[in-house]
C-alpha positions, -999 to +999 in steps of 0.1 A: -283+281+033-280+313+019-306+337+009-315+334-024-342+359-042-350+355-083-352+323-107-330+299-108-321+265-123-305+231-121-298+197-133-302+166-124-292+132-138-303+119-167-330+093-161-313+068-192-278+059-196-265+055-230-246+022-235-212+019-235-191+006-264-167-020-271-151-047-291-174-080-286-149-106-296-113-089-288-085-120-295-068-123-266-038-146-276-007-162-256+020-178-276+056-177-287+072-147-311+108-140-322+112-106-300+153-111-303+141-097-338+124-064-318+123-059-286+137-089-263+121-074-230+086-079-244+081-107-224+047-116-203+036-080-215-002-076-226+001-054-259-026-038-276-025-043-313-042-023-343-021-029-375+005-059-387+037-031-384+029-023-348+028-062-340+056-069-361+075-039-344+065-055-308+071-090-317+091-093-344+083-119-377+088-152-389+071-178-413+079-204-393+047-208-373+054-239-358+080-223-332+062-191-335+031-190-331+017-152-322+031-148-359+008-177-375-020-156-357-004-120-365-009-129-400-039-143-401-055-118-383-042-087-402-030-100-433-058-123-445-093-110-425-082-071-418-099-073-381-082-054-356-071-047-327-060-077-306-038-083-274-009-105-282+009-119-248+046-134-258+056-161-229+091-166-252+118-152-228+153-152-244+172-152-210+155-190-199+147-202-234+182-204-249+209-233-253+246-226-255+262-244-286+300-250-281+325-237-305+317-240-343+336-239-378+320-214-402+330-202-434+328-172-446+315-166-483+315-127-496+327-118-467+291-128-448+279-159-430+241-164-425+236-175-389+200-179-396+172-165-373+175-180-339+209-170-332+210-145-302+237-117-307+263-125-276+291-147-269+307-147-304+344-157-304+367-171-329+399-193-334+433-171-349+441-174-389+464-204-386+433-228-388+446-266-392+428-276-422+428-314-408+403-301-376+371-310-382+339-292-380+328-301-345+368-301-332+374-274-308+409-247-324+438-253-307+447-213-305+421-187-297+424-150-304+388-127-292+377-108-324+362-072-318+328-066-325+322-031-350+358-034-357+363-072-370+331-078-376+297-068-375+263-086-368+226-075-384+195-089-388+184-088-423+144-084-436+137-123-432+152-120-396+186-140-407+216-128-380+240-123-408+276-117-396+298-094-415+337-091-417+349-054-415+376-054-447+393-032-424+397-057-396+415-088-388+392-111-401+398-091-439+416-127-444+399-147-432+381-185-450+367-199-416+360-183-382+352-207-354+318-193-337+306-196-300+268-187-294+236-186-276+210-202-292+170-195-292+150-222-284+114-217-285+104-256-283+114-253-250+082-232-242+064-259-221+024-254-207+033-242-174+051-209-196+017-209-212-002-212-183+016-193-161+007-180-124+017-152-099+050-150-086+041-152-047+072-126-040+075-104-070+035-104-079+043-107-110+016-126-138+030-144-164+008-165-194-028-167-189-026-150-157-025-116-178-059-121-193-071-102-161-048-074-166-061-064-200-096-045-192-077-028-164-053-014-184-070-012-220-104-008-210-115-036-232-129-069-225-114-099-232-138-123-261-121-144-275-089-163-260-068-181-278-033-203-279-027-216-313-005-248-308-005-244-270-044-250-267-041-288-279-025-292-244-056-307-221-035-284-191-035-255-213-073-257-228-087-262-190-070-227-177-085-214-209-120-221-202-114-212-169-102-178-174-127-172-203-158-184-177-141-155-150-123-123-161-121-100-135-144-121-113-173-105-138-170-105-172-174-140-194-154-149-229-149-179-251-118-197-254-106-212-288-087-241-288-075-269-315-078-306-310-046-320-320-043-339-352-013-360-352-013-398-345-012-395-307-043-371-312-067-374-342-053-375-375-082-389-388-120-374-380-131-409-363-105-403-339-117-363-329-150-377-302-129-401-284-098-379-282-121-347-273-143-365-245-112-385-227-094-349-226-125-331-210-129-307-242-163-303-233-173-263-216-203-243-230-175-215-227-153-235-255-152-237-290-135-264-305-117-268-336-102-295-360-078-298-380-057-277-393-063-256-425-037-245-452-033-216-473-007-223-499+023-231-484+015-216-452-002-241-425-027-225-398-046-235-368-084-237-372-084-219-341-066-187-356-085-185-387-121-189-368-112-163-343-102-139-372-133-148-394-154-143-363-143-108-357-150-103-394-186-113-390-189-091-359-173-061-371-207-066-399-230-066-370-221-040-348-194-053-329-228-076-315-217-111-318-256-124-327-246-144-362-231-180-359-191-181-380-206-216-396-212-215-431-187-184-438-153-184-459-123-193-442-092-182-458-079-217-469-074-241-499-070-269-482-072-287-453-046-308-436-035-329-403-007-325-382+019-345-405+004-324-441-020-349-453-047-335-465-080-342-449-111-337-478-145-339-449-180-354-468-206-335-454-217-370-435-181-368-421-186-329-410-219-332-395-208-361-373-180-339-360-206-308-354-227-328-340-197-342-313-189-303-306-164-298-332-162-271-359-145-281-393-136-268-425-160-281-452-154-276-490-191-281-498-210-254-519-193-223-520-160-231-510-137-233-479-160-227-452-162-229-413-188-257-406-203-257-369-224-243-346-220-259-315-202-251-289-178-275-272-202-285-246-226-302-268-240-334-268-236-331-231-255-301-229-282-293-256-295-261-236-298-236-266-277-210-240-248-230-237-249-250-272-252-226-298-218-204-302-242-176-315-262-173-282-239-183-260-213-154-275-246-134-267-255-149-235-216-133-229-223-097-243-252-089-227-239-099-191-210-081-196-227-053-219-250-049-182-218-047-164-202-019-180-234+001-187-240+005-151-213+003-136-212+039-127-243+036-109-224+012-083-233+026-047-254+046-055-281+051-032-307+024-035-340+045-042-370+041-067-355+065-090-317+043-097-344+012-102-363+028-132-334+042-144-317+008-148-348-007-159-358+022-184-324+022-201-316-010-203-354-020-216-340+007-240-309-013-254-333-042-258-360-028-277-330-013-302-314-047-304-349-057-312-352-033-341-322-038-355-329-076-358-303-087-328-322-104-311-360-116-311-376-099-281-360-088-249-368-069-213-353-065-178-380-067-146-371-055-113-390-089-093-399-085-055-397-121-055-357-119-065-355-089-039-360-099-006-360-072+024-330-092+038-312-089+005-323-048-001-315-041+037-275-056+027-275-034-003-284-058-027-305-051-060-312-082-084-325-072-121-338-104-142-332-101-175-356-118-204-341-120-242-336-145-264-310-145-295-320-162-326-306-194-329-291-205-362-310-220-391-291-254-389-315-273-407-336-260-435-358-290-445-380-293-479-409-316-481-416-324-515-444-343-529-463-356-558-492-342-563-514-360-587-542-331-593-516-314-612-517-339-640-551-322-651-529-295-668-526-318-699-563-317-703-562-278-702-534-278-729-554-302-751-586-276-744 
C-alpha cells in the first residue's frame, strides 16, 4: 500500500436500496393479426407496444375479431381504456397458414376488383381476352396468357386492408370485362392450440407461442402480469399452459393468466351451464381468472377476458402501478352482453353472484351500469385461502414476490455478512411501511428468522427472509341491520309537548 499523508475520504454503499419500478399488470397476449397488412415476418416475435399506430404498424388492422384476435385486444386496450404498453405475440404465419384457390373468374368494374383482405399478393395469373362467355365461374380458361404486374396491373391494399387489384389503362388488360385470377389465400382458422401453445424447436432453438412469455423480461426488462389469449384461452390445452407459464416466468417471477369460458352450446351459452363446464375442464388455479361471456360494444363483440385485462390496468395505473384494488364493481366498456351465437345474456344479480361465487367474473348491469362483477379468483370454492381466492391479494401476493426479486437482485452474491442482512431487512421494512402509508396494504415487515436459517443452509450460501404483510381484502359484502326500535315512538309525545 502506498504511503499516504493528509485527509482523505470514501464511500461506501448505501445501507437502503430504493425500489425498482415497473408495470404491475403488463398484458402479455398471443393471438392471431393480419401482418400480410404490415409486416408478414412478424411472426413468433415478442413486440413491445405503447400506442394503437405502432401496433397497427407491427400487426396490421381488422374488425373482424373473430379471425383476428390481437386486433379485438389492440382495440380494446388502446382505443377504449388508453392503458399502455403491452406485448403482443402473433403466432399467424402466412407461409403455413395459407390455402391455394384454383383459377377464378373476376370482373372487373372501374377498372378495380376488390379481392377483399385475406388475399396474399403472389401467384396472380389470368386467362387471354377471348373469354368464352359460356365458361362458368368455377371452369378453368381454355387459353392462358401471364399478365405483368406494374405494367397490366397493379395490386394495393386500401385503408380497410381490401387487396384491390388495379388495371394499368396502359396495359393489356385496358380491355379487359373479366380476368381469370390464381391466388394464395390467408387462412387464419387454421391457427390450431399447438400454434398457440407452441414449444422450442429442439434444432433451431427457436420459441414459438407461449414459449415467448419467458423472453419478454430478458429483453424488455419488464415483467410479464397479465397473460392473455382472447378466443384461444377457451381451449382447456391452451388455458392449462397459461396458468403454467403465469405460475413460472423465468423460473421466478409469478403472473395471472386471463382466459374466457366458452359460451356456445358445446360450452355454456347459458350461466347454469358455466360450473359444470369450468370444473370438468380443470379451470380451477389460484393463478387464473376466469371470465364469462362475452360482452358487446355496439356492433363490435369482445372477449371478457380483453376488456378485464384492459380495465385492470386502468385501475392500476390509479394506484401506482400497485395492483391492491379488486376490477369488480368497475365500468367495463360494453352495452351489452352476449353469448357465443349473439344472444344477449341480461345476468340478475342472484344469477351473477352464483357465478362469483363458482370462480367466475361477469358483466352485471346492476346500479351504475355495465360493470365487471367478481372477485374471486378461478381457484375458488376449492380454495377459500384469502392468498389465492381474492384476485386483489393474490395480484399482490404476485407483486410483492416479484417486487423482492428485482429490488435485490443486485445484491445476488454478495458476500453474506451482517451488514447485506440489515440492508435487505431495512429497505425492504422501508417499502412496507410506505405501502402502509399510502393505504396499500394494512401492515407489513420482513424478519431475518434463525429458525428459517440453518448453519447448513448459511454454510451453502443460503439466506431466507420471511416476509409478513397482508393486502386488504375487498368489501364483498356490506351488510345493514336494521331494526324497529320502539322508544323512538316517544317523539310524538314531545311534538304534542
Amino acid at each position: 500500500m502506498a504511503f499516504r499523508h493528509g485527509v482523505f475520504t470514501q464511500e461506501v454503499p448505501t445501507s437502503l436500496i430504493s425500489p425498482t419500478q415497473g408495470e404491475s399488470g403488463l398484458p402479455v397476449i398471443v393471438g392471431t393479426a393480419p401482418i400480410h397488412l404490415a409486416d408478414p415476418s412478424n411472426v413468433n416475435k415478442p413486440q413491445l407496444c405503447y400506442s394503437y399506430a405502432e401496433a397497427v404498424e407491427l400487426f396490421g388492422f381488422s374488425k373482424d375479431f373473430e379471425k383476428y384476435t390481437l386486433c379485438e385486444f389492440i382495440y380494446s386496450q388502446f382505443a377504449l381504456y388508453g392503458m399502455s404498453p403491452c406485448v403482443l405475440i402473433n403466432v399467424l404465419d402466412p407461409s403455413k397458414h395459407k390455402e391455394l384457390a384454383t383459377a377464378k373468374k373476376f370482373t372487373i368494374t372501374s377498372g378495380e376488383i376488390d379481392l377483399g383482405t385475406e388475399i396474399l399478393e403472389i401467384g396472380f395469373e389470368a386467362a387471354n381476352q377471348n373469354v368464352d362467355d359460356d365458361i362458368g365461374d368455377d371452369d378453368e380458361p381454355t387459353g392462358r396468357v401471364v399478365y405483368a404486374k406494374d405494367t397490366d396491373y397493379s395490386l394495393a391494399y386500401d385503408e380497410d386492408g381490401n387487396l384491390i387489384f388495379s388495371v394499368i389503362p396502359t396495359g393489356a388488360l385496358a380491355n379487359q370485362a373479366e380476368v381469370y385470377l390464381t391466388y394464395t389465400k390467408l387462412k387464419p382458422e387454421s391457427v390450431s392450440a399447438s400454434d398457440v401453445i407452441g414449444g422450442v424447436n429442439a434444432v433451431t432453438g427457436k420459441y414459438t407461442g407461449l414459449e415467448l412469455v419467458n423472453q419478454v423480461f430478458p429483453k424488455f426488462r419488464l415483467i410479464p402480469g397479465l397473460i392473455g389469449a382472447p378466443k384461444f384461452s377457451e381451449l382447456p390445452e391452451v388455458a392449462a399452459v397459461m396458468v403454467a407459464k403465469a405460475e413460472n416466468v423465468n423460473g421466478i417471477f409469478t403472473a395471472q393468466a386471463v382466459v374466457d369460458i366458452p359460451s356456445d352450446s358445446t360450452g355454456a351459452d347459458v350461466y347454469s351451464k358455466v360450473a359444470e363446464w369450468k370444473n370438468r375442464n380443470n379451470y380451477s388455479d389460484e393463478h387464473m381468472i376466469a371470465c364469462w361471456p362475452k360482452v358487446k360494444l355496439g356492433d363490435d363483440v369482445y372477449h371478457l377476458s380483453t376488456q378485464l385485462i384492459g380495465l385492470m390496468n386502468s385501475i392500476d395505473n390509479g394506484n401506482d402501478d400497485v395492483p391492491y384494488q379488486s376490477p369488480s364493481n368497475n365500468a367495463l366498456q360494453i352495452n351489452a352482453c352476449v353469448n357465443a351465437a349473439g344472444e344477449e345474456i341480461n345476468l340478475g344479480l342472484e344469477e351473477a353472484n352464483y357465478l362469483n361465487g363458482q370462480g367466475v367474473v361477469v358483466p352485471l348491469n346492476f346500479i351504475g351500469g355495465w360493470k365487471a362483477w367478481g372477485n374471486r379468483t378461478a381457484i375458488y370454492p376449492a380454495n377459500t385461502d384469502v392468498k389465492d381466492s381474492f384476485i386483489s391479494v393474490r395480484r399482490m401476493f404476485d407483486w410483492v414476490r416479484n417486487d423482492f426479486i428485482t429490488m435485490f437482485w443486485q445484491e445476488v452474491d454478495s458476500n453474506m455478512t451482517p451488514r447485506l442482512i440489515r440492508t435487505i431487512v431495512n429497505s425492504y421494512n422501508m417499502r412496507l411501511n410506505g405501502l402502509q402509508n399510502l393505504g396499500v396494504i394494512l401492515g407489513g415487515r420482513v424478519e431475518f428468522l434463525s429458525s428459517e436459517n440453518p448453519t447448513t443452509d448459511l454454510l451453502s450460501g443460503i439466506l431466507r427472509f420471511h416476509i409478513y404483510f397482508t393486502p386488504a381484502p375487498p368489501a364483498e359484502q356490506i351488510i345493514s341491520i336494521v331494526e324497529f326500535y320502539p322508544d323512538y315512538m316517544q317523539t310524538l309525545f314531545a311534538a304534542a309537548a
